[in-house]
Biopython code that builds the backbone (N, CA, C, O; Angstrom):
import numpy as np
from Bio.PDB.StructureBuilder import StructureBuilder

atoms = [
    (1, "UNK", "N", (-18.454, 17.044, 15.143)),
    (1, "UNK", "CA", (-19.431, 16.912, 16.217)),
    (1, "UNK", "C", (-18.740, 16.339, 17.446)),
    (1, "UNK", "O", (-17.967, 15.427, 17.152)),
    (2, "UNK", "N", (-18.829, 16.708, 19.113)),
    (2, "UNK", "CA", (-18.231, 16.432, 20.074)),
    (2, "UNK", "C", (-18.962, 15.125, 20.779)),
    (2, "UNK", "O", (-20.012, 15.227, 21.413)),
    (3, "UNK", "N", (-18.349, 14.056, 20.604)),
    (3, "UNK", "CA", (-18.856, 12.746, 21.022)),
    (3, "UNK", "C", (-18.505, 12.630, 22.910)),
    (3, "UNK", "O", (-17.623, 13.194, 23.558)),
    (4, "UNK", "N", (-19.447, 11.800, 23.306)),
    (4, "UNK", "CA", (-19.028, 11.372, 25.108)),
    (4, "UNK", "C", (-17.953, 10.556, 24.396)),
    (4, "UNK", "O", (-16.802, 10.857, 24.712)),
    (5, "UNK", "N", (-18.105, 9.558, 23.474)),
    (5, "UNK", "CA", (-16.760, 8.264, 23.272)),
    (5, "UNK", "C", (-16.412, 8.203, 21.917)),
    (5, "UNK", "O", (-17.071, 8.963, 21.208)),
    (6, "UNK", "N", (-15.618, 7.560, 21.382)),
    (6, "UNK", "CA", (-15.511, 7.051, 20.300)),
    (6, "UNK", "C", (-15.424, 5.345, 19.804)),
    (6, "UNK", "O", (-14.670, 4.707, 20.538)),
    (7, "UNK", "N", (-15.758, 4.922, 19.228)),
    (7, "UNK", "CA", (-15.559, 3.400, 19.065)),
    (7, "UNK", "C", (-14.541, 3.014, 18.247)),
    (7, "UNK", "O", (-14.177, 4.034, 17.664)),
    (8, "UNK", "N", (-13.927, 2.138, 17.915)),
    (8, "UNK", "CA", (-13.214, 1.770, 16.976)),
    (8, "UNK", "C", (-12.977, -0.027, 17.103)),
    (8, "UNK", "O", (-12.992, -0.856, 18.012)),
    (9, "UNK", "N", (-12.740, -0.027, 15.480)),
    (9, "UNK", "CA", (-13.286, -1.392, 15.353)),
    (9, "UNK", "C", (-11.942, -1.777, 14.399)),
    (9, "UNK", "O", (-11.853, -0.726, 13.764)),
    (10, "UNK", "N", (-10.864, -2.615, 13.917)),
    (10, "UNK", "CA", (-10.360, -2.917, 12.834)),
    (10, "UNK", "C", (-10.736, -4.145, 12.479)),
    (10, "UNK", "O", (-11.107, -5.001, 13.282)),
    (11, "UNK", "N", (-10.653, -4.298, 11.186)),
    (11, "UNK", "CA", (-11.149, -5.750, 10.660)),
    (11, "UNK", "C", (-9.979, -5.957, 9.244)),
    (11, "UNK", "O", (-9.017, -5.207, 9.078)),
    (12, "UNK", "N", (-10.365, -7.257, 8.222)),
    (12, "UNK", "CA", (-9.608, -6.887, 7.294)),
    (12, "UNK", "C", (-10.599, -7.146, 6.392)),
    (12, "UNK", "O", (-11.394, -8.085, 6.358)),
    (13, "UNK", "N", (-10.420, -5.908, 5.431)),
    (13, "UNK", "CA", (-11.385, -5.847, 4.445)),
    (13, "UNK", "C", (-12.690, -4.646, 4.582)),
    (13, "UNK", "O", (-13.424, -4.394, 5.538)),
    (14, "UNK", "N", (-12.627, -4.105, 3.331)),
    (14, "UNK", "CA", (-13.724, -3.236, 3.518)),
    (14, "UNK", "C", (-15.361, -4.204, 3.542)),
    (14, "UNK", "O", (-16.229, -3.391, 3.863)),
    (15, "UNK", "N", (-15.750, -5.067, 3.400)),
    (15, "UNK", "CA", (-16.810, -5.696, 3.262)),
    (15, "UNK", "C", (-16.671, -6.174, 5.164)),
    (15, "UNK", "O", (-17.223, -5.814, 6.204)),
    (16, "UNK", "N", (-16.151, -6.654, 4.971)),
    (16, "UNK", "CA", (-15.720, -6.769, 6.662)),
    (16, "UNK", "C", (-16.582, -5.816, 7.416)),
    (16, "UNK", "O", (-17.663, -5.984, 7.981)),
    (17, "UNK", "N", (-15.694, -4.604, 7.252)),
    (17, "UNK", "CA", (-15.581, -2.986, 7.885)),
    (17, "UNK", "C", (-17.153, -2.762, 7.832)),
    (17, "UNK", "O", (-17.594, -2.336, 8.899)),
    (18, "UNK", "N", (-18.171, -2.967, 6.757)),
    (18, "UNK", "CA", (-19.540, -2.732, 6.566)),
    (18, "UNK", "C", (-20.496, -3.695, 7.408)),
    (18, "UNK", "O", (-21.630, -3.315, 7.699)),
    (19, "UNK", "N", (-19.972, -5.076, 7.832)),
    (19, "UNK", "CA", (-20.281, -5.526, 8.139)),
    (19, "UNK", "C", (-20.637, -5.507, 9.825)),
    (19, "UNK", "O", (-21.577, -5.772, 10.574)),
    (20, "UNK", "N", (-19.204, -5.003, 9.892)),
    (20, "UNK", "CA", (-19.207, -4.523, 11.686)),
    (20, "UNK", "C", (-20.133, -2.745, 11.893)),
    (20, "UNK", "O", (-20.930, -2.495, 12.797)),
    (21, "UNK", "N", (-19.728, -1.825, 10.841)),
    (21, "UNK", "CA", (-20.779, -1.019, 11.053)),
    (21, "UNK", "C", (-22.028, -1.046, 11.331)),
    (21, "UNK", "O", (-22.743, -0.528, 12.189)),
    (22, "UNK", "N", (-22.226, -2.012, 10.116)),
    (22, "UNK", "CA", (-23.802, -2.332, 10.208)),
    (22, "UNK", "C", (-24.328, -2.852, 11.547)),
    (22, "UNK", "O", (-25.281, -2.228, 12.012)),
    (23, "UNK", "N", (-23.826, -3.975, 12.298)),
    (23, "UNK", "CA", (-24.431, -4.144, 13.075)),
    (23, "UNK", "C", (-23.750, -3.249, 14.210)),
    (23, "UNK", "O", (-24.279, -3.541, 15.282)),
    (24, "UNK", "N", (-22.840, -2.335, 14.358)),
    (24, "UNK", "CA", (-22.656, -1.656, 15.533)),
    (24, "UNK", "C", (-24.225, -0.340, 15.472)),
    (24, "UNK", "O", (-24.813, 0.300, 16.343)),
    (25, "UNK", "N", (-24.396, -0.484, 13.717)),
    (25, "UNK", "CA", (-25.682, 0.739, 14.080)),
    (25, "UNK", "C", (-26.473, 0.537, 14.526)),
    (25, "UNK", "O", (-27.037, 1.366, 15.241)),
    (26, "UNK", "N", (-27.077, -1.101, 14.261)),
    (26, "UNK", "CA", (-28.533, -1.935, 14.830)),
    (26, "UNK", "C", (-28.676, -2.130, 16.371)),
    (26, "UNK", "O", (-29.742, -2.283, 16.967)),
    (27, "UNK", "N", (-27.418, -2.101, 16.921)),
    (27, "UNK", "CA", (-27.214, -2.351, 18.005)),
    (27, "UNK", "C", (-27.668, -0.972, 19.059)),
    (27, "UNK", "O", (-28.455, -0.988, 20.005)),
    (28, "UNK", "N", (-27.222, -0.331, 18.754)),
    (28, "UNK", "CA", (-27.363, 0.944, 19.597)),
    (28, "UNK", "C", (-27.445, 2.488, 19.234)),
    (28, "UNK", "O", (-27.676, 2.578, 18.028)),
    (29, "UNK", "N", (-27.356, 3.566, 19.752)),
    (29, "UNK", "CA", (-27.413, 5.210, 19.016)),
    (29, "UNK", "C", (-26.285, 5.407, 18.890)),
    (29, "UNK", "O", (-25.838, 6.430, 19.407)),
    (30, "UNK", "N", (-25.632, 4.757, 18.358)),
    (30, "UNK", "CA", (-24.071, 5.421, 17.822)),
    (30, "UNK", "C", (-24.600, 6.389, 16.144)),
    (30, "UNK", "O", (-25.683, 6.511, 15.572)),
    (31, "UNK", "N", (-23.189, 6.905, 15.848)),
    (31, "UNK", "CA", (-22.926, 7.450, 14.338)),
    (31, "UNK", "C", (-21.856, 6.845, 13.926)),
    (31, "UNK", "O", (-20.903, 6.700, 14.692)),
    (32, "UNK", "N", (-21.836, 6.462, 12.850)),
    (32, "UNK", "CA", (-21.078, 6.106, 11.808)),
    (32, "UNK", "C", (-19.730, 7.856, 11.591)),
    (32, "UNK", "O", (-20.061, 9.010, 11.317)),
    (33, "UNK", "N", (-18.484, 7.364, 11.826)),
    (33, "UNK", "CA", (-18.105, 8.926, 11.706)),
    (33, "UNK", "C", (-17.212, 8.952, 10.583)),
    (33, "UNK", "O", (-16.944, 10.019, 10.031)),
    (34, "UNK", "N", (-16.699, 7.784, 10.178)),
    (34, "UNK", "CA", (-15.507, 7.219, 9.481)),
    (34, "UNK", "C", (-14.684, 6.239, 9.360)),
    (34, "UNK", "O", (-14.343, 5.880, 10.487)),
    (35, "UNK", "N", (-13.934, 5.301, 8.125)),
    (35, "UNK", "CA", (-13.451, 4.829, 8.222)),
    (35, "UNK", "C", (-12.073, 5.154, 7.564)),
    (35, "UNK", "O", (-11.900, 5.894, 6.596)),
    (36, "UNK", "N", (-10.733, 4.187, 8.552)),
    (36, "UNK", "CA", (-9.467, 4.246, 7.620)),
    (36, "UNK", "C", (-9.108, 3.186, 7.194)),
    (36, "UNK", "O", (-9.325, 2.195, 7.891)),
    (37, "UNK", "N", (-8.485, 3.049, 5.997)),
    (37, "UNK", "CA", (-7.852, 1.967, 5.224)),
    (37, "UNK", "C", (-5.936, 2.068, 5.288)),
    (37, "UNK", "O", (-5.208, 2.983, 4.902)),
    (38, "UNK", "N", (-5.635, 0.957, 5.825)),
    (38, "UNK", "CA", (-4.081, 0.866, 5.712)),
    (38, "UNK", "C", (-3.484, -0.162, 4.710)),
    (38, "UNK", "O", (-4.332, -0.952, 4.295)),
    (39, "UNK", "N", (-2.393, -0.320, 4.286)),
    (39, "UNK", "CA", (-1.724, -1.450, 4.119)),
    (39, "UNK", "C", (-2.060, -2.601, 4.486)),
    (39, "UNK", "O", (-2.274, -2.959, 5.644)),
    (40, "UNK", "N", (-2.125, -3.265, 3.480)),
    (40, "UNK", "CA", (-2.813, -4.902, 3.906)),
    (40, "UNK", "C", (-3.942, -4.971, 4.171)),
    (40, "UNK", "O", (-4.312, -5.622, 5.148)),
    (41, "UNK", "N", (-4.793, -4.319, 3.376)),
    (41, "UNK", "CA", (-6.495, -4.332, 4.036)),
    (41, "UNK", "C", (-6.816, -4.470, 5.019)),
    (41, "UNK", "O", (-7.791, -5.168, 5.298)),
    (42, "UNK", "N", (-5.927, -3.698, 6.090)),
    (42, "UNK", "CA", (-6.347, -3.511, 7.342)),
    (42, "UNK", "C", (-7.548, -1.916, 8.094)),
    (42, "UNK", "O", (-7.253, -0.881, 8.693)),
    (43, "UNK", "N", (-8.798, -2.478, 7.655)),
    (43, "UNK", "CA", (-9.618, -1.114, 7.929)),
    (43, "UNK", "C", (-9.936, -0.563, 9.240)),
    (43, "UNK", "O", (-10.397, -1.497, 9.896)),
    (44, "UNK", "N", (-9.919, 0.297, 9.806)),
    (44, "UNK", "CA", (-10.518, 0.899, 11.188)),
    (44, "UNK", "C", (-11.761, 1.593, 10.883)),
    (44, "UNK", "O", (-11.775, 2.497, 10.047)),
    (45, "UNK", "N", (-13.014, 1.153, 11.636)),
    (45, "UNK", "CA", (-14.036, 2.083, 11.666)),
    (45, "UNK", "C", (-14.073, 2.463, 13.104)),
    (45, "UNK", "O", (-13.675, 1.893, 14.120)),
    (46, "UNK", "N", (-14.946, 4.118, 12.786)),
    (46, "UNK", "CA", (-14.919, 4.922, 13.940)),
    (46, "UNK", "C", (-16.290, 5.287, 14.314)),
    (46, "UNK", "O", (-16.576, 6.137, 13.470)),
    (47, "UNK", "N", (-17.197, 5.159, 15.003)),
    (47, "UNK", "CA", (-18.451, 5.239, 15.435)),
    (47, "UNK", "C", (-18.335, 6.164, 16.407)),
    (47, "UNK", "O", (-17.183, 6.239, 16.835)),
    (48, "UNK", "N", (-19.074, 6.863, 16.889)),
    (48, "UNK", "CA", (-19.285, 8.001, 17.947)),
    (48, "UNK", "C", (-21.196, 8.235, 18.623)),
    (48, "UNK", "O", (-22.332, 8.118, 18.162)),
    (49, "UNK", "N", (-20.693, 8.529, 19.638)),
    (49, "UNK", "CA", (-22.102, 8.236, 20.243)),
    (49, "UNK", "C", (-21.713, 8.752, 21.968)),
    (49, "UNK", "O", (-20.636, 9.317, 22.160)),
    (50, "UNK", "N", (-22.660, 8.505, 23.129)),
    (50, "UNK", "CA", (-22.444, 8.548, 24.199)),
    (50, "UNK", "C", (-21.861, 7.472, 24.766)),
    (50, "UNK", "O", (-21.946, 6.567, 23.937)),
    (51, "UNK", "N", (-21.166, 6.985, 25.999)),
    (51, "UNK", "CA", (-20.150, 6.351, 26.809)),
    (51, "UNK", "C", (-20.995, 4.402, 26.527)),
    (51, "UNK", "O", (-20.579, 3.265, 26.306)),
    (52, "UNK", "N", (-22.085, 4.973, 26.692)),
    (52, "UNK", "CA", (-22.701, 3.651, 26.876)),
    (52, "UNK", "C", (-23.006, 3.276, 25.588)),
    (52, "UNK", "O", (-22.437, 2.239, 25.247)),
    (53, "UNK", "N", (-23.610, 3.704, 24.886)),
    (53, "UNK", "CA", (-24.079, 3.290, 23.533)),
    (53, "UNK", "C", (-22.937, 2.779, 22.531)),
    (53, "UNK", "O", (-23.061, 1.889, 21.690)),
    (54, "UNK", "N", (-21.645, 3.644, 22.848)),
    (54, "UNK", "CA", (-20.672, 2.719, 21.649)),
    (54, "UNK", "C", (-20.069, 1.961, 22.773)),
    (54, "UNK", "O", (-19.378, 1.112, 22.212)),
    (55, "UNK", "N", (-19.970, 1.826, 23.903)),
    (55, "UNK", "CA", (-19.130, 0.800, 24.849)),
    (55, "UNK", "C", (-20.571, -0.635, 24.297)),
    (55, "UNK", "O", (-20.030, -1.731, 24.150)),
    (56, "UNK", "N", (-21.651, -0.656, 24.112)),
    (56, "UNK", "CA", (-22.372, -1.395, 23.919)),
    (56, "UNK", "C", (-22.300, -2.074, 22.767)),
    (56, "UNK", "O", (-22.335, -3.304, 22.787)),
    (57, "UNK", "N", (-22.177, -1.300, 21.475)),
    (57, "UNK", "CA", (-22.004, -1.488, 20.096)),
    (57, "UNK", "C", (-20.261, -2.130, 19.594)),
    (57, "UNK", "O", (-19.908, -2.645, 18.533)),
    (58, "UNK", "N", (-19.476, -1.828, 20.837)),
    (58, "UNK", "CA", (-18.356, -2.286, 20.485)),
    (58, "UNK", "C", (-18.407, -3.677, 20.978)),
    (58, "UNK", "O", (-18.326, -4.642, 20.219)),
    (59, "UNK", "N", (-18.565, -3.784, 22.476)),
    (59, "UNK", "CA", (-19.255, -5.378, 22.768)),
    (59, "UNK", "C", (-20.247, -6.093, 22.111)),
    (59, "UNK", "O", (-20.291, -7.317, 22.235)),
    (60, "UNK", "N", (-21.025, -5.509, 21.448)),
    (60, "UNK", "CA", (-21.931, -5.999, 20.338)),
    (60, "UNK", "C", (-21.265, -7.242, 19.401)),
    (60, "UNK", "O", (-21.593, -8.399, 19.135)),
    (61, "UNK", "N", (-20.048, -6.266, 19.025)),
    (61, "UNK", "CA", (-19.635, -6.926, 17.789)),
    (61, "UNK", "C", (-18.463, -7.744, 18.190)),
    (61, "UNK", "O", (-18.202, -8.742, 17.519)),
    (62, "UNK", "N", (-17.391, -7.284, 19.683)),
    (62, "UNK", "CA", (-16.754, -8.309, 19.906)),
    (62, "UNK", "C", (-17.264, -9.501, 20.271)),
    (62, "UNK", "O", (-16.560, -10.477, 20.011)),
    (63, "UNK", "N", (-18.637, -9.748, 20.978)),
    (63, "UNK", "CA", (-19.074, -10.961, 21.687)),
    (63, "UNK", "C", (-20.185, -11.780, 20.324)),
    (63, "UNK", "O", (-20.415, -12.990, 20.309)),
    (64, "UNK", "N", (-20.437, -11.321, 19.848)),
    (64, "UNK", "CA", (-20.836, -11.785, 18.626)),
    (64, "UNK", "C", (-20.468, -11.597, 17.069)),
    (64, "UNK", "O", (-21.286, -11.584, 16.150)),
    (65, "UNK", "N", (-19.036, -11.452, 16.954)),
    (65, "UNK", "CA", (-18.363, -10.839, 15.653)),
    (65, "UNK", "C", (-19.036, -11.254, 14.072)),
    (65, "UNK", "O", (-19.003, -12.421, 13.681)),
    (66, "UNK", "N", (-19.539, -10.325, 13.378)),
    (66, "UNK", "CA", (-20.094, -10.803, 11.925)),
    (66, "UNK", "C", (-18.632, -11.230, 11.232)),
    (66, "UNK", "O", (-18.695, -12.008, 10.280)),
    (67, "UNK", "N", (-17.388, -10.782, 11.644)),
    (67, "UNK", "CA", (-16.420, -11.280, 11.159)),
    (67, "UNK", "C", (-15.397, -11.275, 12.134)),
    (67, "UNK", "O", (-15.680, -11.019, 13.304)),
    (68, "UNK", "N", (-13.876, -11.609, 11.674)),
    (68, "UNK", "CA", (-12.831, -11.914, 12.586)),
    (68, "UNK", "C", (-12.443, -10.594, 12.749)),
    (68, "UNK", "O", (-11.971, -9.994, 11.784)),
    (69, "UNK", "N", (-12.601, -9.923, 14.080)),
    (69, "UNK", "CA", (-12.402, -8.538, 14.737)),
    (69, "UNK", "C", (-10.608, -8.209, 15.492)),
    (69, "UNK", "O", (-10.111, -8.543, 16.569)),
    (70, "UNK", "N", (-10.110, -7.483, 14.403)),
    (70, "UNK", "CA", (-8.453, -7.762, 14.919)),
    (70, "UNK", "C", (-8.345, -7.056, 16.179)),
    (70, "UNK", "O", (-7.666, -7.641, 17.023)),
    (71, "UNK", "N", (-8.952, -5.708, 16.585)),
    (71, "UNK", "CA", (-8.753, -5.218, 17.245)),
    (71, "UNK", "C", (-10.122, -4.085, 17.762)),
    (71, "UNK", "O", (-10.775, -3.554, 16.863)),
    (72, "UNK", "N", (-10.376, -3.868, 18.837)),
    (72, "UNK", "CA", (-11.318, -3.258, 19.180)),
    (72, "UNK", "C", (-11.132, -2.213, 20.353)),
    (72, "UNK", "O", (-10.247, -2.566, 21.133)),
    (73, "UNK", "N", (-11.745, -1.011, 20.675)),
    (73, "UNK", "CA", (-11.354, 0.040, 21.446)),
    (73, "UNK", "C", (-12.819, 1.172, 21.684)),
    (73, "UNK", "O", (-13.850, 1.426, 21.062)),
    (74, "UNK", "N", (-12.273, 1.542, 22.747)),
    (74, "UNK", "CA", (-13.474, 2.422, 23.410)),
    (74, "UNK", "C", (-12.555, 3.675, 23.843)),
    (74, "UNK", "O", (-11.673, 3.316, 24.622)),
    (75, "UNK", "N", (-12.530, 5.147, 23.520)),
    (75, "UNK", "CA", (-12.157, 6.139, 23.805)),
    (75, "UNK", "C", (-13.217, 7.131, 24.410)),
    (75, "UNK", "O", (-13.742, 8.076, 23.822)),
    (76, "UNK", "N", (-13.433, 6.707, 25.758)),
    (76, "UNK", "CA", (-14.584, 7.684, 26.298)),
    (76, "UNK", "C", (-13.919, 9.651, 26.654)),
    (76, "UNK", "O", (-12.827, 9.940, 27.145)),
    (77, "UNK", "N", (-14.675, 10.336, 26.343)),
    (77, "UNK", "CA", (-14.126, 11.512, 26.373)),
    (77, "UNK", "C", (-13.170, 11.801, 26.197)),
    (77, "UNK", "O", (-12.276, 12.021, 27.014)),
    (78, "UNK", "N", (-13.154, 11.880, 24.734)),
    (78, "UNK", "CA", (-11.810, 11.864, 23.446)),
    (78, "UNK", "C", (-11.329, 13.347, 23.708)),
    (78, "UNK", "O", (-12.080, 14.250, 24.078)),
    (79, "UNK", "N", (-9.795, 13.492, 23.432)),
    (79, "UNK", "CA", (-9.454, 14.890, 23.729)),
    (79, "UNK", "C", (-9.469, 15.708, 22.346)),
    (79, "UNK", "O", (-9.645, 15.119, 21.279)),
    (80, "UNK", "N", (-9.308, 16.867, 22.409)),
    (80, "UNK", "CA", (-9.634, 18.107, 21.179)),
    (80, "UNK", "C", (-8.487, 16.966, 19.923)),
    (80, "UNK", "O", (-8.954, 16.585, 18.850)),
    (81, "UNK", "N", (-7.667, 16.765, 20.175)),
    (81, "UNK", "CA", (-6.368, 16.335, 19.083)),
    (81, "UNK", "C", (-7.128, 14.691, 18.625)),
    (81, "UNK", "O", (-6.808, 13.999, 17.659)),
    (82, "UNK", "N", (-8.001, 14.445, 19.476)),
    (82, "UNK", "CA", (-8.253, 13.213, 19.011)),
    (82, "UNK", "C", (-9.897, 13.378, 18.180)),
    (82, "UNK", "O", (-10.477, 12.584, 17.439)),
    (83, "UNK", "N", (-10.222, 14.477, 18.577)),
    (83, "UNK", "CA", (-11.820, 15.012, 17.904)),
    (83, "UNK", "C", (-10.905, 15.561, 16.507)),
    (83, "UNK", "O", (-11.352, 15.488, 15.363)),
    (84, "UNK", "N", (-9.940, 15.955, 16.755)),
    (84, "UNK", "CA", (-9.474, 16.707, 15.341)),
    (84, "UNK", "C", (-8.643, 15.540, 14.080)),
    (84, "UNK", "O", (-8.301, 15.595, 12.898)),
    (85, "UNK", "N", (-8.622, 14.934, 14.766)),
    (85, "UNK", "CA", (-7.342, 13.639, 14.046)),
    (85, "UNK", "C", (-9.049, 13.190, 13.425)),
    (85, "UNK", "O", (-9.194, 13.458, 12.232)),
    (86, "UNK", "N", (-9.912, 12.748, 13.912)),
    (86, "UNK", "CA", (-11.047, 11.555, 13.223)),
    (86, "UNK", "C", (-11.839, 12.767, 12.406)),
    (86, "UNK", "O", (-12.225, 12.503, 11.268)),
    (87, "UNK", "N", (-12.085, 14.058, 12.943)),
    (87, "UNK", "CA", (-12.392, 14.973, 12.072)),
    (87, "UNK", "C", (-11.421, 15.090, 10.447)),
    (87, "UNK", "O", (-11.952, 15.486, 9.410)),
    (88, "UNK", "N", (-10.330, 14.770, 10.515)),
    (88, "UNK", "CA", (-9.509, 14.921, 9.287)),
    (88, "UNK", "C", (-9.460, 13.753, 8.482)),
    (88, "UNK", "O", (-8.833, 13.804, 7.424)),
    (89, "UNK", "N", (-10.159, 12.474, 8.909)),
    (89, "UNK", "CA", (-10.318, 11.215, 8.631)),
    (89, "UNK", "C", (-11.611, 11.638, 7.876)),
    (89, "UNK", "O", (-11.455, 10.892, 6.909)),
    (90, "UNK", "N", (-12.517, 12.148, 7.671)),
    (90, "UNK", "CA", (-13.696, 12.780, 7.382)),
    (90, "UNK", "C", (-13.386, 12.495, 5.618)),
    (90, "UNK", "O", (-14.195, 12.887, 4.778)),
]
sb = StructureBuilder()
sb.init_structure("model")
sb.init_model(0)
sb.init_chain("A")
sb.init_seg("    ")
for serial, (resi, resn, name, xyz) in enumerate(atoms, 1):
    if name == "N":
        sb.init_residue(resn, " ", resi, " ")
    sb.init_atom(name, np.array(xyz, "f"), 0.0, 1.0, " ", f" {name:<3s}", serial, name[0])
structure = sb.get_structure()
């Protein structure tokens, strides 16, 4: 599906990772699109939605974190290689 943005969130821990979903969903009209797991229980979730709604849901969770948020990001009008990279994360 072709998103205005993408969100992304890393945390450590999948309970973590649910934790920041959850409230990035309460927060605003994002989608849940996927998550990745690396080495060292380092997880990335990927939310998708329009420019404002995950720029909202990502400040959501940095300015009020349910947990310790390593890293956080906003990709507004993601290019085809980057719709196809989180598509293969699927």
């Amino acid at each position: 599906m072709k998103y205005g943005a993408y969100g992304l969130v890393e945390v450590l821990g999948s309970t973590a990772a649910i934790l920041v979903v959850d409230k990035m969903l309460k927060t605003s009209s994002v989608g849940f699109e996927t998550w990745n797991t690396k080495c060292g229980g380092h997880v990335t979730v990927f939310l998708g939605g329009d420019v404002s709604a995950v720029q909202s849901a990502v400040e959501a969770v940095k300015e009020n974190p349910p947990c310790d948020i390593i890293a956080a990001a906003v990709i507004s009008n993601p290019s085809e290689e980057t719709e196809r990279m989180v598509g293969l994360a699927r």
